[in-house]
N, C-alpha and C positions, 0 to 999 in steps of 0.2 A: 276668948280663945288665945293661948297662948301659943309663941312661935316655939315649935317641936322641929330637930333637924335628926335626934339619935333617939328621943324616947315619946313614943308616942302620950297625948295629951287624951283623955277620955273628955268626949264630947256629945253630949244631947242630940236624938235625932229629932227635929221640929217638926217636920213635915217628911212624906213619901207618895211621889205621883207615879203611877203605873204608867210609863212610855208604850211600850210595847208587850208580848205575854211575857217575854223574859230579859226585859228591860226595864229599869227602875230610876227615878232622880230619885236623890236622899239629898236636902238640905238641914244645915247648920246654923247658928245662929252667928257672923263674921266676929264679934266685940274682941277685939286682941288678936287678933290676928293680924299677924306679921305684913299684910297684902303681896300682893302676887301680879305677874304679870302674864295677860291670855298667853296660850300655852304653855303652862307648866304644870306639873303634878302633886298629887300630892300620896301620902301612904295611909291607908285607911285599913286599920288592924281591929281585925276580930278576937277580944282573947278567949283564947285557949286552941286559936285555928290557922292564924296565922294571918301574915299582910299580903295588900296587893296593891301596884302604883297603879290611881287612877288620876286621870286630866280634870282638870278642876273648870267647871261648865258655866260657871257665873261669871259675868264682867269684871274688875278689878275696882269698880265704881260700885257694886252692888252690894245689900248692907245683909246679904244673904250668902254661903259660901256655898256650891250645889257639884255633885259628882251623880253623874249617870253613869249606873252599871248593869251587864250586861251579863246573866249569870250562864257562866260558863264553866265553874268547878268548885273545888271544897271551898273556897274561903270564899264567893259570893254566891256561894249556895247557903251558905251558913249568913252572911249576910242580907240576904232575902226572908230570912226569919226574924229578922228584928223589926220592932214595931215604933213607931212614934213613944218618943219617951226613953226608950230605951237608950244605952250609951255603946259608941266602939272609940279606937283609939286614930286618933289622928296626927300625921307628924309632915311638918314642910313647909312651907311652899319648893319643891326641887327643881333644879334642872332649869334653860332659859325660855322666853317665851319669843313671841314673834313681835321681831323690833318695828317696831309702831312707829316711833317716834323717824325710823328710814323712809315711810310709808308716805307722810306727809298728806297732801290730798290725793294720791294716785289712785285712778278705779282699781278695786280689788275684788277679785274673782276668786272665788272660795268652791273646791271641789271635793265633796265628801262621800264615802260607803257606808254604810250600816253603821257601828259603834263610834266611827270616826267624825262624825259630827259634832258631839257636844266640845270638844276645843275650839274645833272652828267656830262655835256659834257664841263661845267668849268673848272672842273675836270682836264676830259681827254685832253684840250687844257691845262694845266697847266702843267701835269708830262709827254706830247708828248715826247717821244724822249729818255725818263731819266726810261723810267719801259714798263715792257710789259705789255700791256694791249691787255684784251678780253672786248668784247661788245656786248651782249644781250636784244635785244630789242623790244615787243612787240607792237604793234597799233591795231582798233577797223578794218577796211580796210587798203591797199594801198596808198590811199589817204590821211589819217590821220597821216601815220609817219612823222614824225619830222624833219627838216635838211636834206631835199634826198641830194641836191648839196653836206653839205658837208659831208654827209655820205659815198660818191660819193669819194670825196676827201680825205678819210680817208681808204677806204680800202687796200690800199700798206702798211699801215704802222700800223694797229692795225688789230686785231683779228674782226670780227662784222656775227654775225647771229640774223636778222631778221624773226620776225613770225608776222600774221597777223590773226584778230579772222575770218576773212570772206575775202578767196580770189575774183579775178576777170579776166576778160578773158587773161590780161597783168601779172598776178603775177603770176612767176613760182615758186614761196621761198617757205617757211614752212606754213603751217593754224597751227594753236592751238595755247593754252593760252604759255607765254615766258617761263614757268616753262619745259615745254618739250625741248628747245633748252638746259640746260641744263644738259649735259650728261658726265660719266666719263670722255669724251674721250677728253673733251673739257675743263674740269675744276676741275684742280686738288688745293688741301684744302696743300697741303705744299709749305709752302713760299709764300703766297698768302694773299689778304685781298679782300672782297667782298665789295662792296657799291651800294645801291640801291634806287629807290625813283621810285613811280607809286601809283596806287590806294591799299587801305589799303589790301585789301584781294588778290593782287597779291605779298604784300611785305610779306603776313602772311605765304603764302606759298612756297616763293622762299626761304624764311626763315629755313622751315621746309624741303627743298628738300636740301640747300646748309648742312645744320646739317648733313644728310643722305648722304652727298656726303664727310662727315671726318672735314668741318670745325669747328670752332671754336667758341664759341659764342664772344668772345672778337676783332674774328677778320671777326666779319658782322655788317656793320653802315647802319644806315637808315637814312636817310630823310623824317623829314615827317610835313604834311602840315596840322595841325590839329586845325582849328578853331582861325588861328589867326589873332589881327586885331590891339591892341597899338601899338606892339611890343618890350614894355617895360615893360611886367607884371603887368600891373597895371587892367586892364578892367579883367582876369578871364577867360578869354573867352575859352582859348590854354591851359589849366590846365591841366595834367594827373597827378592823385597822387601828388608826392609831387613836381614834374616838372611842368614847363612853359617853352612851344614850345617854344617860342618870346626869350628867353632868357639864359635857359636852353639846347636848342635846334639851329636849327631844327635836327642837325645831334645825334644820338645816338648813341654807339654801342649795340649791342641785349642783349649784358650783362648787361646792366643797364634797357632797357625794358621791358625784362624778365619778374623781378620780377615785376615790378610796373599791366603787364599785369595777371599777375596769381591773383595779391590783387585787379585788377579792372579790371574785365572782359570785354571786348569788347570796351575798352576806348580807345588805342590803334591803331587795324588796324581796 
């Protein structure tokens, strides 16, 4: 695979695992690819339908390249009809990822909503092994979490509490919104760094609860998915204040959101 920044690269689809009923991974085969760092995205074009930026779901170590998505309108609905074999267009790696290399051994606490996990879990396939990690993560049902198999696979070896807005006869876990999982006991603000990505008003408040629990604003990063579509700043689109998502972004830390959210109210989450 070749590194695509303005024209997307037509790429083999290898594999397609059905996440959820309207949630799909599609992996790639990585050869030539430019590599990328957890949290960044990439442009995944349907021709004749048009692009859409998705977060790119594999580790940067992995000899697989994987985007989950999550069909929600024309161009991955039209994407939900392609089959293994088939080709769409690829262009990127954009935008910056979450600096790792700041992180060092610090426990890392990862808080996610429904679509907003696969970045995070680049993540946590990337520093497995090298940092303790917790996992907090909420879905709309059962049925909508993200990665059961390898959620499944991950529980010996990291931290992971699950909540769901609406149980069902099979779910014994937690109901309530992710912000409740949460709790002293389970997340302590020393020596630690938060990172998160879900819908704006779960990050607005996991925000405000992780503050109230001793953290730091320096050491809470968001990801976030705000209207983006060149990926090179140019279209306007992903604008907040004096930031561009596409390029600027996606990853923040809240110390630099902050402010931009108090001067533009509601731009943000």
């Amino acid at each position: 695979m070749r590194h695509a920044l303005f024209k997307p690269v037509l790429e083999e689809i290898k594999k397609i695992v059905e996440e959820t009923p309207d949630t799909r991974s599609f992996y790639f085969d990585k050869d030539g690819w430019a590599g990328h760092t957890p949290g960044q995205f990439a442009e995944l074009w349907v021709p004749g339908v048009g692009e859409i930026p998705i977060s790119i779901a594999s580790p940067s170590k992995s000899d697989e390249l994987v985007f989950t998505v999550k069909k929600v309108g024309t161009v991955t609905s039209a994407l939900f009809e392609k089959k293994v074999g088939d080709t769409i267009g690829l262009r990127g790696p954009f935008g910056n990822g979450f600096p790792l290399q700041e992180f060092g051994e610090k426990n890392l606490v990862f808080v996610g909503g429904g679509i907003g996990l696969p970045p995070l879990m680049s993540v946590i396939l990337e520093v497995l092994g090298k940092n303790k990690i917790s996992l907090f993560y909420g879905a709309r049902t059962p049925a909508d979490i993200v990665y059961k198999q390898l959620l499944n696979e991950l529980k010996d070896k990291i931290d992971i509490y699950l909540t769901v807005d609406v149980g069902d006869g099979s779910w014994g876990g937690e109901v309530g919104v992710v912000t409740n999982l949460l709790r002293p006991e389970r997340v302590h603000p020393y020596n630690s760094v938060a990172l998160m990505c879900g819908p704006g008003i779960m990050m607005y408040y996991t925000v405000k609860r992780l503050l109230e629990l001793g953290f730091r604003e320096e050491n809470i990063y968001l990801s976030l998915e705000h209207h983006m579509k060149c990926a090179v700043g140019k279209c306007g689109h992903c604008r907040i204040g004096p930031y561009y998502v596409c390029i600027d972004g996606p990853v923040f830390p809240y110390s630099k959101l902050r402010e931009v959210e108090e001067r533009f109210a509601g731009t943000v989450f």
